[in-house]
C-alpha positions as CSV (number, residue, x, y, z in Angstrom):
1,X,-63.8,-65.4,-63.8
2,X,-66.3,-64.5,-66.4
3,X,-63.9,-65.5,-69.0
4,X,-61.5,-68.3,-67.8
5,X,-62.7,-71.6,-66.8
6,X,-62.0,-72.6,-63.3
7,X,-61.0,-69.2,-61.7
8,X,-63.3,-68.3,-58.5
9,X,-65.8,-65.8,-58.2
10,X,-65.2,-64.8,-54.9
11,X,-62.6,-63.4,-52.7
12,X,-63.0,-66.1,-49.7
13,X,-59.5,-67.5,-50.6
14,X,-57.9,-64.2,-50.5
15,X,-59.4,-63.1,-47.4
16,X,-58.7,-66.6,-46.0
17,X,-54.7,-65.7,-46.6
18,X,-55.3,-62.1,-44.4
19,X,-57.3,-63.8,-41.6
20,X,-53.9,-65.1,-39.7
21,X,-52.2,-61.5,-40.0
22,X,-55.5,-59.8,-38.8
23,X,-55.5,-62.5,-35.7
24,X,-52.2,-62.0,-35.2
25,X,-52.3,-58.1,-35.3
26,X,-55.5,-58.4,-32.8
27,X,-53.8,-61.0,-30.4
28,X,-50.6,-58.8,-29.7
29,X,-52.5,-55.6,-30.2
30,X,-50.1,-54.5,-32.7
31,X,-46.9,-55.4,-34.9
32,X,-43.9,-53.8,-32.9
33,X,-42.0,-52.5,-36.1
34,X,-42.6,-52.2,-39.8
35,X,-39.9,-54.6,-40.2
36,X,-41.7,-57.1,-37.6
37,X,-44.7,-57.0,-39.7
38,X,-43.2,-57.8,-43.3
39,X,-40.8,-60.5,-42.2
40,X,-44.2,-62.2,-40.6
41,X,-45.8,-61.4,-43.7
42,X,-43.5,-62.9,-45.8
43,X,-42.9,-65.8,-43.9
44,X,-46.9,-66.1,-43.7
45,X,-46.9,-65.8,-47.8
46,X,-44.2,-69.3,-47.6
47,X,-46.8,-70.8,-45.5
48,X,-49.2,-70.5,-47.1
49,X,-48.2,-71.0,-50.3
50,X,-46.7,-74.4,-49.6
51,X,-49.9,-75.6,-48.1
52,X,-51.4,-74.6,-51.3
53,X,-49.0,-76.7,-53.8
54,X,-49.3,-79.2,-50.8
55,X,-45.1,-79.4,-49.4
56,X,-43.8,-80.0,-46.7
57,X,-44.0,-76.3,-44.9
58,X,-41.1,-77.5,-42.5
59,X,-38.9,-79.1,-45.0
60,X,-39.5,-76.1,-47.1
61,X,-38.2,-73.4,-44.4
62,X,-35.4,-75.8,-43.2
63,X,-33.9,-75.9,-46.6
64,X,-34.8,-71.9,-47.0
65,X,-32.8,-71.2,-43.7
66,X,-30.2,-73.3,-44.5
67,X,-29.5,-71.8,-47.9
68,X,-30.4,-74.3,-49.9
69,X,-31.9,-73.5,-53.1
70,X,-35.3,-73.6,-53.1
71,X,-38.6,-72.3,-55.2
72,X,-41.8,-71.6,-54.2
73,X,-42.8,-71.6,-58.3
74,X,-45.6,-74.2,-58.7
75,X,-44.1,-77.3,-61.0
């Protein structure tokens, strides 16, 4: 941040992105399987990354489940 223009100086938008798996995690007291908590987390990641480059988040994981080609790459 110190040396590029533009980039934060805080963490609040990282810890933002943790906040729904830490809810989640207190809600149901735990994950149930390792493999439980990656697939949310990845699915969280898709989330929240289309909000970011403002998509459609359910357009976006009806063509991902459909196997349509799709990109999460900013452009």
């Amino acid at each position: 941040f110190a040396l590029v223009e533009g980039v934060p100086f805080t963490n609040n938008q990282a810890e933002r992105d943790l906040r729904p798996a830490k809810v989640k995690q207190k809600v149901s007291g735990c994950f149930r399987t390792q493999q439980g908590a990656k697939v949310y987390v990845r699915l969280q990641a898709v989330i929240s990354t289309c909000r970011k480059q403002e998509r459609n988040v359910y357009a976006f994981l009806r063509a991902l489940f459909a196997y349509q080609p799709v990109s999460l790459l900013a452009g």
